[in-house]
Legacy VTK file of the C-alpha trace (Angstrom):
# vtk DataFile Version 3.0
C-alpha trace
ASCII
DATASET POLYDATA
POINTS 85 float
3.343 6.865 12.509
3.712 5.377 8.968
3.156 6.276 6.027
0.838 3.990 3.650
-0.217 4.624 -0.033
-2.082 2.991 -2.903
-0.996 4.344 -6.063
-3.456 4.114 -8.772
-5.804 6.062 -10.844
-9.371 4.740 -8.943
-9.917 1.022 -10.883
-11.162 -1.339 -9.721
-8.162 -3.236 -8.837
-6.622 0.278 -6.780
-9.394 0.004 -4.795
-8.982 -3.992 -4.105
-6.023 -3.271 -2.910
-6.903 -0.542 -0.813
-9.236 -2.285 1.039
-7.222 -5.512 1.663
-4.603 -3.348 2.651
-6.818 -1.403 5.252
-8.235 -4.955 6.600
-4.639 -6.199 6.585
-3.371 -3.147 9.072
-6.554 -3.334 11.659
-5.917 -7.537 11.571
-2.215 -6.261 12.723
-3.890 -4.073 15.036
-2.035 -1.096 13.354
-4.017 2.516 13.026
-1.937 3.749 10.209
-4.876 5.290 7.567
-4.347 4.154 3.473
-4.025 7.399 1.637
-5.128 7.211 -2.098
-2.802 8.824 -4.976
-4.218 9.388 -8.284
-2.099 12.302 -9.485
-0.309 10.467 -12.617
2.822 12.744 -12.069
3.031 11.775 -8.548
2.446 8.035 -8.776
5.469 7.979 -11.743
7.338 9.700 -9.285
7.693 7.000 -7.183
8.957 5.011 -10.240
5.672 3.020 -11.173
4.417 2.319 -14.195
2.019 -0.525 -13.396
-0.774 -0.036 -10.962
-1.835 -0.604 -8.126
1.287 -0.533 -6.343
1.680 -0.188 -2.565
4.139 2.580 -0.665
4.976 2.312 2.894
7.069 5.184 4.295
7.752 6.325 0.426
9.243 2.467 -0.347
7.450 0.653 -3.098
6.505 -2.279 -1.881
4.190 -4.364 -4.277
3.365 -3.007 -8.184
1.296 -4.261 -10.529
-0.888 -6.910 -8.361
-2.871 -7.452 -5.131
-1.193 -10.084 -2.905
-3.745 -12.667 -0.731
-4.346 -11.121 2.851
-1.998 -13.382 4.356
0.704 -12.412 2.410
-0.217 -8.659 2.451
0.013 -9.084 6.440
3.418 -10.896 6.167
4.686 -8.020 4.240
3.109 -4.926 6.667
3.764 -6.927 9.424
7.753 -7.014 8.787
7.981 -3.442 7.366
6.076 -1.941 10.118
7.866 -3.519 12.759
11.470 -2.876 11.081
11.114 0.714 11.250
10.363 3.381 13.711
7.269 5.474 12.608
LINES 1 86
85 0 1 2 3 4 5 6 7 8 9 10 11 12 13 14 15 16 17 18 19 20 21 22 23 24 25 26 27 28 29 30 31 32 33 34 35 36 37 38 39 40 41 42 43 44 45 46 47 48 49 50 51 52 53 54 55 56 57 58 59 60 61 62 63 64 65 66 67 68 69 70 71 72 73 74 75 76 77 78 79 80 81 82 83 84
């Protein structure tokens, strides 16, 4: 199984992409579950400075904006496929 991760301190636009991201991975019929990551420390750990930002399997994959579905599903679509989870 993946991982998948919104980074972000709770705005509104964390939780935007938390929920196109959740509608993008049942669309791709995948059952990976978003986990949420407010913790400052931990979101700078992964190098991010802008929120939201989206990890999948501890690879930042999108900072500082929320893409259209299609494009979200694009991305998922090839990551998810391109690895073993």
């Amino acid at each position: 199984m993946h991982t998948v991760k919104v980074l972000g301190p709770g705005c509104r636009n964390c939780e935007r992409l938390t929920a196109v991201t959740e509608q993008a991975l049942t669309e791709l019929g995948r059952t990976e579950q978003v986990e949420k990551i407010t913790d400052p420390v931990a979101i700078v750990g992964y190098g991010v400075y802008a929120t939201p930002a989206l990890v999948v399997d501890d690879e930042v994959l999108i900072r500082a904006r929320i893409p259209a579905l299609t494009s979200l599903k694009e991305i998922l679509g090839e990551r998810l496929a391109s690895k073993v989870g």
